[in-house]
Each structure stands twice: as structure tokens, then as C-alpha cells.
C-alpha positions in Angstrom: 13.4 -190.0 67.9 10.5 -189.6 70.5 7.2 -190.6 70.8 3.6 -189.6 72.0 3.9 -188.7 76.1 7.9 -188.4 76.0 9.5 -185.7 77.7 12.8 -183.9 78.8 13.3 -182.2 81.6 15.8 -179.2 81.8 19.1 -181.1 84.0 21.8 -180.8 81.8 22.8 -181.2 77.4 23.0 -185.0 77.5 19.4 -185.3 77.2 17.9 -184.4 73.6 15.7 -185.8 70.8 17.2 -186.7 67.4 15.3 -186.4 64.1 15.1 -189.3 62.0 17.9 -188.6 60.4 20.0 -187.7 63.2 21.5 -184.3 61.4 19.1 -182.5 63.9 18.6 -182.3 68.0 16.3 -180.7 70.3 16.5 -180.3 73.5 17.5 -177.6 76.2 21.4 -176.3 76.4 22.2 -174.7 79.4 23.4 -171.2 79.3 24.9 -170.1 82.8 24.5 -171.8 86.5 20.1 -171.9 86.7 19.0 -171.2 83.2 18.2 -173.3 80.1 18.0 -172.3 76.4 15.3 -174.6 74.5 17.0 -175.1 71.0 17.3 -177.2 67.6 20.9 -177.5 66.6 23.1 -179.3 64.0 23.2 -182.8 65.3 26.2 -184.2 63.6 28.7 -181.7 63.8 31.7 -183.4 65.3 32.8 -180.8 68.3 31.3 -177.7 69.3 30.8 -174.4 67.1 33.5 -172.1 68.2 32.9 -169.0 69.4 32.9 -166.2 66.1 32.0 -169.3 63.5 29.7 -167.6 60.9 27.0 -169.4 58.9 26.6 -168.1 55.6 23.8 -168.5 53.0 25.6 -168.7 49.8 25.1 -168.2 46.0 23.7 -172.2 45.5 21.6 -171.2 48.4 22.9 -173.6 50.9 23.7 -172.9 54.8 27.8 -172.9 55.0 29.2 -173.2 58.3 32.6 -171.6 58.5 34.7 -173.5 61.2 37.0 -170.6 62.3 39.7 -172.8 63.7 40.1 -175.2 60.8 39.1 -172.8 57.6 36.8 -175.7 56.8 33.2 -175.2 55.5 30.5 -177.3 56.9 27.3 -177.4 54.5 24.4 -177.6 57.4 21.2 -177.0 55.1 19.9 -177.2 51.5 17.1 -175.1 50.4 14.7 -175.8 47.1 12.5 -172.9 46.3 11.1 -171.2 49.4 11.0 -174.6 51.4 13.9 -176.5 53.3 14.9 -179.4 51.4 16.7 -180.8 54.5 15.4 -180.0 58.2 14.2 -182.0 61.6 
């Protein structure tokens, strides 16, 4: 969690904010030798999205991360209505 007058500076992926709950970061991720990608991603997903892993929004209207490698489904987000139930 951060606070008033924090910052982060584009160096490397170590360096992020958490939301409360910890399923969310944001931070920068660097894509390639000079550049930086400023991005919110799923916090407590063990290892790395591989490559080709699709995210699905399914019948129940959840986000479903399919984890290529293992066949397992990760649920990443509930929605209620038109609003996100979960989120950073």
C-alpha cells in the first residue's frame, strides 16, 4: 500500500504497490532493454502468465485465467451488475 508523496521510479519489476488486499500490483514491468510498461496486474498469481494463457469472461460472469501449462483455471475477478465486485 502507498501513501501521500510515494513514488516509483522505472529501474526494474521489484518495485510495485500492492492494494490492500494484495490480489492487485502496480507498478512499471519492463518490456525490452530501455523501455517500461506502467501496469496493474494480478498480484497473487504464483509464477508468471505463460505466454498464449487466455482469460476468459465466463457464463457466472467471472474473469478465468486458463494456465496453459497446467490445464488449471485461475478465477482473477468477480463482477456484480455492471461494477467490479473485486478490484485494486
Amino acid at each position: 500500500m502507498s501513501s501521500t508523496g510515494s513514488t516509483l521510479t522505472a529501474l526494474d519489476n521489484k518495485t510495485f504497490w500492492a492494494s490492500p488486499s494484495g490480489d492487485f500490483a502496480f507498478g512499471f514491468q519492463e518490456i525490452g532493454k530501455q523501455g517500461f510498461l506502467l501496469a496493474i496486474w494480478f498480484n497473487k498469481i504464483p509464477a508468471r502468465t505463460p505466454k498464449g494463457s487466455p482469460v476468459e469472461l465466463n457464463a457466472d460472469v467471472r474473469f478465468m485465467l486458463n494456465d496453459i501449462p497446467t490445464g488449471k483455471q485461475i478465477s482473477v475477478a468477480d463482477f456484480v451488475g455492471t461494477g467490479v465486485a473485486q478490484g485494486f
